[in-house]
Structures are given as C-alpha cells and as structure tokens.
C-alpha positions as CSV (number, residue, x, y, z in Angstrom):
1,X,-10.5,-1.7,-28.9
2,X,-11.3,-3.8,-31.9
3,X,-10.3,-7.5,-31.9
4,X,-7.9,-8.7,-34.3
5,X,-10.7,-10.5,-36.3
6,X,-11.3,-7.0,-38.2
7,X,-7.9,-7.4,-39.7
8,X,-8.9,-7.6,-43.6
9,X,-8.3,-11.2,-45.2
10,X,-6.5,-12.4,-41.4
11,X,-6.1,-16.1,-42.4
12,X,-7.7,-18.3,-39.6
13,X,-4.1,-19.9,-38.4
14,X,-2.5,-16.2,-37.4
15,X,-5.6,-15.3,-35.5
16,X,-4.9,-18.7,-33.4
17,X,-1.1,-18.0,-33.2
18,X,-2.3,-14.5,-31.8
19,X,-4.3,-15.9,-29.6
20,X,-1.9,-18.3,-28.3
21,X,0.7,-15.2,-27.5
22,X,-2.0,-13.7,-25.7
23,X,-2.5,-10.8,-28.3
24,X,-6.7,-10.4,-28.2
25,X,-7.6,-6.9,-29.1
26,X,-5.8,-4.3,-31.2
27,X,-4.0,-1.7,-29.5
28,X,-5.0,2.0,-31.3
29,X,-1.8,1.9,-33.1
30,X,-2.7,-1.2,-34.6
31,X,-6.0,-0.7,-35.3
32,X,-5.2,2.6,-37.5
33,X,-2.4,1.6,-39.4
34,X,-3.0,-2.3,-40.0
35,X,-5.6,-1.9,-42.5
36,X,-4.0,0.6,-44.2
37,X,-1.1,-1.1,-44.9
38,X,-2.5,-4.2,-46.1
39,X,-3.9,-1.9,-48.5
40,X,-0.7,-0.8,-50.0
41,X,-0.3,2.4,-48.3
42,X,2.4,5.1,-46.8
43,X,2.4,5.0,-43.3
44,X,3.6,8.4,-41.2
45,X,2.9,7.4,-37.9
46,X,3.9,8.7,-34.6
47,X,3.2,6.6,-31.4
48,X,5.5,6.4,-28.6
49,X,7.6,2.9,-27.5
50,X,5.6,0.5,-25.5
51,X,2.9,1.3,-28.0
52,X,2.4,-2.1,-29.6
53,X,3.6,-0.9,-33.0
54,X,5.7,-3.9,-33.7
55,X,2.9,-5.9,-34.6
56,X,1.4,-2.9,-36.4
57,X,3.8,-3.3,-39.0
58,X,4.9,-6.8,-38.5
59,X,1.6,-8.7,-39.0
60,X,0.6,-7.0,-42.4
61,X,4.6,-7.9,-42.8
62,X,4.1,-11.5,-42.1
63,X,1.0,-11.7,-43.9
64,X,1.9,-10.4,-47.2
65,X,4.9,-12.7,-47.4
66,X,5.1,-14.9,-50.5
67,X,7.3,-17.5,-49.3
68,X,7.4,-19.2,-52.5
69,X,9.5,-16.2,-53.8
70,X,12.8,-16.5,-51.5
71,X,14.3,-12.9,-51.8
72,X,13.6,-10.3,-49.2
73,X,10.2,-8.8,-50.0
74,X,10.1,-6.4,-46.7
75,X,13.3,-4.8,-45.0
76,X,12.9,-3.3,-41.6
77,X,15.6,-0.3,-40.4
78,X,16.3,0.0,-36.7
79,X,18.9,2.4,-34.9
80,X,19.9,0.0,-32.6
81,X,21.1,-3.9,-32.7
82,X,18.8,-4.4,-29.6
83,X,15.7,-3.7,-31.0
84,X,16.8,-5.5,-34.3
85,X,16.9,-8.3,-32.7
86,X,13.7,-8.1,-30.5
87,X,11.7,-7.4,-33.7
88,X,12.5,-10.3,-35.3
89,X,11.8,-12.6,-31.5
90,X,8.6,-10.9,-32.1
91,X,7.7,-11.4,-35.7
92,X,9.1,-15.2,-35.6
93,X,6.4,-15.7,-33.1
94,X,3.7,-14.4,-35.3
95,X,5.0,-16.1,-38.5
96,X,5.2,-19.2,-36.5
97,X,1.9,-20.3,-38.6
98,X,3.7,-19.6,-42.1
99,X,5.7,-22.5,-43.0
100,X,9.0,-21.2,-44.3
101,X,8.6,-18.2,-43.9
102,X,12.7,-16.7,-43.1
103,X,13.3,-14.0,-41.1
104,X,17.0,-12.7,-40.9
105,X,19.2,-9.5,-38.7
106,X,21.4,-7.6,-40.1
107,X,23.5,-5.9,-37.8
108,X,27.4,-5.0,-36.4
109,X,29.4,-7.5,-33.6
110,X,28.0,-10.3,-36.3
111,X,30.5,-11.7,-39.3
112,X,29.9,-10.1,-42.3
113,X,30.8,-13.0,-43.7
114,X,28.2,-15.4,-41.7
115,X,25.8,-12.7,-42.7
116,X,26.1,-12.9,-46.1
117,X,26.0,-16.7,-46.2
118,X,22.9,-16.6,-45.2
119,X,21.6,-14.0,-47.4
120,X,23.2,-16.1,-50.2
121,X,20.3,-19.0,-49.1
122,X,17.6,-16.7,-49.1
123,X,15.5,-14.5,-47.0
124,X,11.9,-12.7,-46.8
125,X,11.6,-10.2,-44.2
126,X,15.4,-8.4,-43.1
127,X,15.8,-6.4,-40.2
128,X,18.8,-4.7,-39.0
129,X,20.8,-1.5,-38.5
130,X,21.7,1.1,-41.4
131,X,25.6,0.8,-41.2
132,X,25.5,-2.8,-41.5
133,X,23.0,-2.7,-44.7
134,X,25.3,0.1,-46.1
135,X,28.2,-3.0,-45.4
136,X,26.1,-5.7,-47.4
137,X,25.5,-3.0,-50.5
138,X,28.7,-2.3,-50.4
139,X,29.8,-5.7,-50.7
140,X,27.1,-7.1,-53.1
141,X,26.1,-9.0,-50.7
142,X,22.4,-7.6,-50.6
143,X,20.1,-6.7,-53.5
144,X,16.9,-4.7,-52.6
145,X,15.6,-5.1,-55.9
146,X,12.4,-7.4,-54.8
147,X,11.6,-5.2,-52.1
148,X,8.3,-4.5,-51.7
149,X,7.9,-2.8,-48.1
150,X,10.6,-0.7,-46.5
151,X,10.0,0.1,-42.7
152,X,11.8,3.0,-40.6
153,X,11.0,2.3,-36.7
154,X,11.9,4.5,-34.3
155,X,13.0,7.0,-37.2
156,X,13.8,10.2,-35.1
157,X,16.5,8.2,-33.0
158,X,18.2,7.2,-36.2
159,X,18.4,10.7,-37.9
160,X,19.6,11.8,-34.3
161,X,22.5,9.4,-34.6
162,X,23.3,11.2,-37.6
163,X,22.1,8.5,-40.3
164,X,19.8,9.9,-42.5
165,X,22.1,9.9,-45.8
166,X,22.6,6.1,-45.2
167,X,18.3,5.9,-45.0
168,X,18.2,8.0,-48.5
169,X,20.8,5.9,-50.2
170,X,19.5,2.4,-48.6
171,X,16.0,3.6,-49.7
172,X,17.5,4.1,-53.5
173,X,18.7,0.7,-54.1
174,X,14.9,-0.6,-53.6
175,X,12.2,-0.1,-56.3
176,X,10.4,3.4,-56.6
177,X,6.9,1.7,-56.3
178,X,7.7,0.2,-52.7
179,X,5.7,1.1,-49.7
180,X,7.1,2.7,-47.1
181,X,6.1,2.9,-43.5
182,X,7.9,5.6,-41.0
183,X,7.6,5.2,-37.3
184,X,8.8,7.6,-35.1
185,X,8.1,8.6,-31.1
186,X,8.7,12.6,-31.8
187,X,8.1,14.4,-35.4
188,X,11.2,17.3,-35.4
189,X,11.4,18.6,-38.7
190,X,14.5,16.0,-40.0
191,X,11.3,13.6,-39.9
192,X,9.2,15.8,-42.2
193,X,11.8,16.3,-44.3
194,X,12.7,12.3,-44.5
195,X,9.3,11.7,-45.3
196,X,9.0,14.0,-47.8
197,X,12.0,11.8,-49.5
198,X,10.6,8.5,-49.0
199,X,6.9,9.0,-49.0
200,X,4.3,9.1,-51.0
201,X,1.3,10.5,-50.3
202,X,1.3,9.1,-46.9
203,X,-1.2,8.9,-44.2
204,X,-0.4,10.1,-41.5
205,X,-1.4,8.7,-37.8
206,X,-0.7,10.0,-34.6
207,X,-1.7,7.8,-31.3
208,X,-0.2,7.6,-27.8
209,X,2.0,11.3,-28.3
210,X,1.9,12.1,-25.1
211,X,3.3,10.6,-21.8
212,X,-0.1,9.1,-19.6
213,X,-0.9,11.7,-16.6
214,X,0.2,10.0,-13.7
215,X,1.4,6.8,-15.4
216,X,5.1,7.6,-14.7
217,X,5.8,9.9,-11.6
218,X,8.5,12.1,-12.7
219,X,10.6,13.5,-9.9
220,X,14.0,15.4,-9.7
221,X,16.5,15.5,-7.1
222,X,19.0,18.7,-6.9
223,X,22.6,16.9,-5.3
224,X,26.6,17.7,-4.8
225,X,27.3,13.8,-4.6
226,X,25.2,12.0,-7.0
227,X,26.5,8.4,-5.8
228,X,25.4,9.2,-2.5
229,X,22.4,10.6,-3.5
230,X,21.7,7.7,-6.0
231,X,22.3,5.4,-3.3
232,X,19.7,7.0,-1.2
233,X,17.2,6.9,-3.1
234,X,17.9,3.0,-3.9
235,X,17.9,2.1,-0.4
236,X,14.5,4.4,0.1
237,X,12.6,3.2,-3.3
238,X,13.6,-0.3,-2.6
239,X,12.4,-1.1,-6.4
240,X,12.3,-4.7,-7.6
241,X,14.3,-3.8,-10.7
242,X,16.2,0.0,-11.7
243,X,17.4,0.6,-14.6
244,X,20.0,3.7,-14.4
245,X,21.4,6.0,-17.5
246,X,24.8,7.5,-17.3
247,X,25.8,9.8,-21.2
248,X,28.8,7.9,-21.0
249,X,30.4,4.2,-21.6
250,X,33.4,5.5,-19.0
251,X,30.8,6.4,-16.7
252,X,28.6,3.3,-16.9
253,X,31.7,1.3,-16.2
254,X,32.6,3.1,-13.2
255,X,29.4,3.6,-12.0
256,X,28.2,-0.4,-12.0
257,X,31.7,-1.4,-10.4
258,X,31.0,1.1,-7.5
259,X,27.8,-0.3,-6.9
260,X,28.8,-3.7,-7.6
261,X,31.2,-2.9,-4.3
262,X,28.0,-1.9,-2.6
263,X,26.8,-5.4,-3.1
264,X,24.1,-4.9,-5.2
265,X,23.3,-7.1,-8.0
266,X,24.0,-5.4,-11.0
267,X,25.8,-5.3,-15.0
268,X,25.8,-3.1,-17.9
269,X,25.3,-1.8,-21.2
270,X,27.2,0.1,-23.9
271,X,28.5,0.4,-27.2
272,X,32.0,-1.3,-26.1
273,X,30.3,-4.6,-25.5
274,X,30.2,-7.2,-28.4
275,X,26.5,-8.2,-29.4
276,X,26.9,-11.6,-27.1
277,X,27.8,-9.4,-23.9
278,X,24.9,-7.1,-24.6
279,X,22.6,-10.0,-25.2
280,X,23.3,-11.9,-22.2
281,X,23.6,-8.4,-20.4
282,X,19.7,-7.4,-21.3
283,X,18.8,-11.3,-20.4
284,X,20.4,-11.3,-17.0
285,X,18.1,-8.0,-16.2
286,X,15.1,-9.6,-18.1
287,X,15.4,-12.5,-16.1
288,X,16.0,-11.4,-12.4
289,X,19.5,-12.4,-11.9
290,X,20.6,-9.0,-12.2
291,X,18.4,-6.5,-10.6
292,X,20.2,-3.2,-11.7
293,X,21.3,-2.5,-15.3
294,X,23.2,0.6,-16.0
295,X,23.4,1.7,-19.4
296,X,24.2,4.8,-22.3
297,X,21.5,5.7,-24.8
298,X,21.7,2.5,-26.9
299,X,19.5,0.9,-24.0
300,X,17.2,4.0,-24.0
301,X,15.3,2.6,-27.5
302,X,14.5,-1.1,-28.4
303,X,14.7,-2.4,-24.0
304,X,11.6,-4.3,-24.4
305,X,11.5,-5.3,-20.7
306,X,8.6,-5.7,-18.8
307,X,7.9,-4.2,-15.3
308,X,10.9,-2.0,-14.6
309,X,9.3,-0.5,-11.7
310,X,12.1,2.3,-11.8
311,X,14.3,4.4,-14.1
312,X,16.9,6.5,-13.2
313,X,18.8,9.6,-15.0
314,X,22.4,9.5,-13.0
315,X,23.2,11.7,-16.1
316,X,21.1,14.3,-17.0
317,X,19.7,13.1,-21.0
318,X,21.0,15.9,-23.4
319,X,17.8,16.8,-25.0
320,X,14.1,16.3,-24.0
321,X,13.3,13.9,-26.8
322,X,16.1,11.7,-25.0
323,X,14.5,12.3,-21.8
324,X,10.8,11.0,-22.9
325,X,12.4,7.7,-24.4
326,X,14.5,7.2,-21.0
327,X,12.0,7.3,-19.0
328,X,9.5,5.7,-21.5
329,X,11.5,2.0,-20.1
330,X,9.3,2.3,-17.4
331,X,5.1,2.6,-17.1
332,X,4.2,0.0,-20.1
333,X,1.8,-1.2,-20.8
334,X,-1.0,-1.0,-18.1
335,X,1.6,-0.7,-15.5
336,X,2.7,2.5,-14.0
337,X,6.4,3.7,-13.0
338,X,8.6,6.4,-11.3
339,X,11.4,7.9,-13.1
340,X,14.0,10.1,-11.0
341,X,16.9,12.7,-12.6
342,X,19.7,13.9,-10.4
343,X,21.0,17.1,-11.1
344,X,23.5,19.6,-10.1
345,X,23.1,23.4,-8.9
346,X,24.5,24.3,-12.2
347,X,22.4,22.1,-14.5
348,X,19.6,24.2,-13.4
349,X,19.1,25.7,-16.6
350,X,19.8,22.8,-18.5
351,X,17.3,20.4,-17.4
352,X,14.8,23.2,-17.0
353,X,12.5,20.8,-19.5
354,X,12.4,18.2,-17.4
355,X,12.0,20.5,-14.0
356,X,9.2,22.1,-16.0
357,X,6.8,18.7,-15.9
358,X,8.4,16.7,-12.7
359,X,7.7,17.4,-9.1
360,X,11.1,18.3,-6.9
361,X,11.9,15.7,-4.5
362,X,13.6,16.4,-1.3
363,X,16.3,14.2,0.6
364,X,14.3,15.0,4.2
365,X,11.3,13.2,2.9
366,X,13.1,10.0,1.9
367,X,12.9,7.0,4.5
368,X,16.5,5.2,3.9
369,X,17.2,1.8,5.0
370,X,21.3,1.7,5.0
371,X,20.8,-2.2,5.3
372,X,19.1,-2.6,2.1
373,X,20.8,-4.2,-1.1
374,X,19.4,-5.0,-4.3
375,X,20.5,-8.8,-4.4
376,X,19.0,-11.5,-7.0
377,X,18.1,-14.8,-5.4
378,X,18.7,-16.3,-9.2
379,X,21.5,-16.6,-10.9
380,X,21.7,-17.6,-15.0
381,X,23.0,-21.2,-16.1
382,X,24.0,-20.9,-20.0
383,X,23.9,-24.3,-22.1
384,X,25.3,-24.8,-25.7
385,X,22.6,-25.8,-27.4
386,X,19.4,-23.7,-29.0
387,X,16.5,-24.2,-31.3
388,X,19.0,-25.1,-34.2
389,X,19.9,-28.4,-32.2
390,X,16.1,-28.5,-31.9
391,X,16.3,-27.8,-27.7
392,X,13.0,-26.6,-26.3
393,X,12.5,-25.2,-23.1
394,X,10.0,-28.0,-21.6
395,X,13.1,-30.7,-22.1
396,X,15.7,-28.4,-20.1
397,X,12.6,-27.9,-17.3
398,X,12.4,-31.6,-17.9
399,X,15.2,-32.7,-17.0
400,X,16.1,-29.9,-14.4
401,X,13.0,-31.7,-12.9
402,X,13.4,-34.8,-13.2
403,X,16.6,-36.1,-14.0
404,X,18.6,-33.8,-11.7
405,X,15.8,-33.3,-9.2
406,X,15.2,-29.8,-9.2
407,X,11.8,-28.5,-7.7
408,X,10.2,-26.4,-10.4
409,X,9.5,-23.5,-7.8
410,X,13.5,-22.7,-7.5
411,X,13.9,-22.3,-11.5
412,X,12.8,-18.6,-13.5
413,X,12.6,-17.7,-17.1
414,X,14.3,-20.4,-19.6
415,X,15.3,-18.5,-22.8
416,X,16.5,-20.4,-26.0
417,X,18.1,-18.8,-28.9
418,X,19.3,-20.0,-32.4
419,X,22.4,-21.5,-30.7
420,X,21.9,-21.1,-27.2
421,X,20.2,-21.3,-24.2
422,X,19.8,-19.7,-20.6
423,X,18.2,-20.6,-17.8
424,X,17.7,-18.9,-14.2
425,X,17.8,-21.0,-11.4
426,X,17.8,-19.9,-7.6
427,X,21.4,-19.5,-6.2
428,X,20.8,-22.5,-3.9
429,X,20.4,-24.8,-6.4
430,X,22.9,-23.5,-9.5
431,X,25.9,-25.0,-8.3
432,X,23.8,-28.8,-8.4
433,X,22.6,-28.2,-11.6
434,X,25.3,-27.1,-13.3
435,X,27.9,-29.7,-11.7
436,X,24.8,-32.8,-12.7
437,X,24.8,-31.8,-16.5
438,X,28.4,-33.1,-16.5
439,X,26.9,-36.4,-16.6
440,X,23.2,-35.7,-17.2
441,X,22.0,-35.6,-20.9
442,X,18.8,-33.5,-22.4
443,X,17.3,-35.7,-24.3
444,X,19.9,-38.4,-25.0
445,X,22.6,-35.3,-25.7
446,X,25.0,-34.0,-23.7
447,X,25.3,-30.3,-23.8
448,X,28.2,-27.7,-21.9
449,X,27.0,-25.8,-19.6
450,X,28.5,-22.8,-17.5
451,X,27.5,-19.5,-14.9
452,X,27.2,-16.6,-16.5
453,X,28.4,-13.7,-14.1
C-alpha cells in the first residue's frame, strides 16, 4: 500500500497530523478514490465498513476547505446519528492542522433551534442525517447554495430506510456543478438508479466487496429456547466483548434486562433512546464498563468499535445485505471474529442465505461454564466539563493521579466531548474518585461529577 505522501498537493502539516493518529499507508480504498477526488471527480464506490473510507472522503474534504469563505463548502449524508457523529470525531482529528476550519452535525434528539444557531455563525464541512437536513430546508435555516462536494456514505442503508426522495430533493437545493461522491457496502439496483440522478460521469471503484475467507467465522445454531441457547453459547465463547442484535426495540429491552438478571454487565441501543443515552450507551461498550451491548439495526452501520471479538444475531437480520453489515461489527481491521445466528426449525427457509455460507454448530460440541459472567471490572465516572471549557484528558489523569491519588494502572479510556467528559475507572476505586472531586478541582475548577449506570 502506498503511503500517504502520494496524496497530490498533501500540505506538509496533514501528513504530520496523520502521522501523529497513527495513519501511515493508504488503505486500497483510499488510495483509488483520494486522487480522484482531489481532481474534481464523481466517485461510485463500493467498499464495505471497516474499510477506511472515512478518510477517503474526509481528507480531500479537509483539504479542499477554504476557511476564509465560512459557508458549508462540503455536506456529508449519513443514515444514522451514530455514524454522524463518528465522522466528524474523525475528520476534526485530521483538520486539526487547519486553523478554523468548522465542522458541524446535523441530526434528530438535538434542538433544532441550537442547530440553527450555529449554522447562523457559520460552517465548512456538515454532516448529518437526511430528515434533519430536510428540517433545516424547511426552516430556512440551511442554504446549500455554496456547496461544492456532496457525500452519500453508506448509501444502500439509507435508500433501505426508505429515504431516497429526501437524497434527490436535498441534492436539488445544491448547485448542478457539485461533485458528488456515493459510498455504499452493496450496489442493489436503488443505488444504480440514485447514481444515475446524482452522478455524473462517475468513476466507479469497487475494493473490499467481499467478506475475508476466514476472517469472521460464521456459524449457526438451530434452537427452541434462544435465551437458553444464547446463554450457552456466552458462557462457552467466554468473549471479552459481544455485541447481540434483536429486529426489535421491545425485544432489546427485554432481552438486556434478562441478562442484566443473569449478572452480566450489559446496556443497550435503539431508536427510543435520546442521542445522550445512545452516546453514553456506545461509550460504556467502547470503554469496557459494559461488556454486552444489545442493539436494533441502527447499531448495525456507523459502530466504529474496535475488537468486538463477538457478534451475535438473537434475531435472525431480515435480508442478507443486513446480515453482512451485522456481522461486519466484528473482524476489522487486521483482527478476526466469530459471528453466531440463532434460528428456529421454521426459519429454515428463511435464513437459508446465511446457512448457505456459515458452518452449523451443535450444542454437544460446546464446553459451558454455568459459573461464568460477563462482568466489567470498570465502571464510567462522567464530569461536566469538555473541550469547550478547554478540559483535556492529561489534566483529568492529572489530577486522578495526583491530586486524588489514583494509581494510573486502575483508570481506562478518558473520552472528552464538546461539553463533556467520561472516564473509566476500576470499580475499586470509583467510589474515591468520585466522592474526592467534591472538594478537588481540575485545574483550579471545580467540575460535577456523577456514575453513569
């Protein structure tokens, strides 16, 4: 793979952030489409999540950015508020070189009216969710008449939640000579047919279309209890972290509060949740004070979680395309995974597609330990204060350190966000940080801090 060095006219100061996130050589979505796009192109590209196509689009993005011009120059359409949100941790990162350079989400379970605000002070690069875009149109709070670059990622989920019209009609408030740029996992024929109403003359790349041979062992289990069978297989797999998929929020409820009862270490995800709950829900899992997360499909694009060593279908997906991105959560990357479906005696024939490509597992073979219980030894201290109060994460390890006297061994991942931040600490040692920051200050300030649970 070529090094990012071959990226046309790649100012000296990205190349160092790059290199300072770890990114040294292109991945082949990257290298295909990067180019391309600097030079002004139509991008049809299909590569599959996990693929490093974030940065694909996000450095020539970045790099293109005229920040002396403050209206949005390049919007970015995403099905789900999840993977909004993780494009823009990831493109703030790389346009941490570019002074000025504002990046801002669009999406539901946000204020419209805190939303438009900050349109009103200007913006360069938008990302967010179609119905929420539609809102801002709607409202005259957004023009898309400086828009240069429009980008569709992970197209095929969003036509499959039924939102191609809203594309179309987003796509025909911005100026006919934009670029557009199309990324999508599968290409059914709504994506030919999008293309052919947003593209022009595109090229079209395909990279990373089909699932790695032996990267993700796919094996199904045939059951008449699948909570008994499910727990099984939990206590036989013993995985580090499982991430399980139930077709319905109903179901996701009842399933994590049955296993919560079990004693494992476990929360949830689904559409009911405000975008705070679903934030700090993805964060607990991210972080290891939550070792299970149970979710619907809105968890199934846009998890950017590393090293879920297992994925489970409790529900069986409804279409194969569903399937390949449900199990996609696992084997990034250079890492490989197991993915399980559980099915009944009459879902023979509908899960014949994944039957078709996964070995059959039997209940003999498994080696059960009845004592085992997926327990976290963190839990996740939350503190009122982010990276607009200017908080970093080496003054909270600071003063976890030294002003509380906490050994640096017993604290995890620190996450700050605009507002807040999180932090996980081992369970032995949560209840003394959290009672000393009542008197103790980060850097002369006194923030609140709570458990989440």
């Amino acid at each position: 793979m070529s090094s990012f060095n071959r990226i046309t006219n790649i100012p000296e100061a990205l190349l160092q952030t790059l290199k300072i996130l770890n990114f040294t050589t292109m991945s082949e979505i990257q290298e295909k489409a990067i180019n391309p796009i600097l030079e002004g192109k139509d991008i049809l590209a299909q590569s599959k999540t996990g693929s490093g196509k974030t940065l694909a689009f996000g450095i020539p993005s970045v790099m293109v950015t005229d920040t002396n011009n403050n209206k949005p120059q390049t919007i970015i359409i995403t099905p789900t508020r999840e993977l909004a949100e993780q494009i823009a941790v990831e493109l703030r990162k790389i346009a941490a070189y570019k002074a000025n350079l504002k990046i801002l989400t669009l999406y539901g379970g946000v204020p419209l009216r805190t939303q438009a605000d900050s349109l009103a002070k200007g913006a360069h690069i938008l990302i967010g969710t179609p119905g929420r875009i539609q809102d801002h149109l709607a409202k005259e709070t957004l023009l898309l008449d400086s828009i240069k670059t429009l980008v569709l990622d992970e197209a095929d989920r969003m036509l499959d939640m039924g939102f191609y019209d809203e594309i179309v009609k987003i796509g025909s408030n911005m100026p006919r000579a934009k670029q557009t740029l199309l990324f999508s996992a599968t290409f059914p024929e709504k994506i030919e047919k999008l293309a052919k109403a947003l593209l022009k003359q595109p090229l079209t790349i395909k990279v990373d279309t089909i699932l790695e041979a032996n990267k993700i062992n796919e094996i199904v289990y045939e059951t008449a209890d699948k909570f008994k069978t499910l727990t099984a297989l939990i206590q036989s797999y013993k995985p580090e972290s499982l991430l399980i998929f139930c077709n319905t929020k109903a179901e996701v409820i009842s399933l994590t509060d049955r296993l919560h009862a079990k004693g494992h270490s476990v929360t949830d995800i689904h559409g009911d949740l405000d975008q705070r709950e679903r934030n700090e829900a993805v964060l607990l899992f991210s972080n290891g004070s939550k070792r299970i997360l149970v979710a619907t499909d809105v968890a199934s694009r846009g998890l950017d979680i590393k090293d879920i060593e297992l994925v489970i279908n409790y529900d069986l997906p409804f279409d194969k395309e569903l399937y390949t991105h449900r199990i996609g959560r696992t084997g990034r990357a250079d890492a490989s995974g197991t993915a399980l479906s559980l099915y009944g005696s009459n879902d023979s024939e509908k899960c014949a597609y994944i039957t078709s490509q996964a070995s059959t597992g039997h209940m003999k073979d498994l080696r059960v330990d009845a004592a085992f219980k997926m327990i976290s030894n963190y839990d996740t201290l939350g503190i009122n204060g982010g990276k607009k109060t200017k908080l970093r994460a080496g003054d909270i390890l600071g003063t976890l350190c030294k002003e509380i006297g906490i050994d640096n061994t017993m604290i995890g991942k620190i996450t700050i966000t605009d507002t807040l931040s999180y932090v996980a600490l081992h369970h032995t040692v949560i209840d003394k940080a959290y009672k000393a920051f009542k008197k103790v200050k980060i850097k002369k300030k006194k923030y609140v801090t709570w458990i989440l649970d």
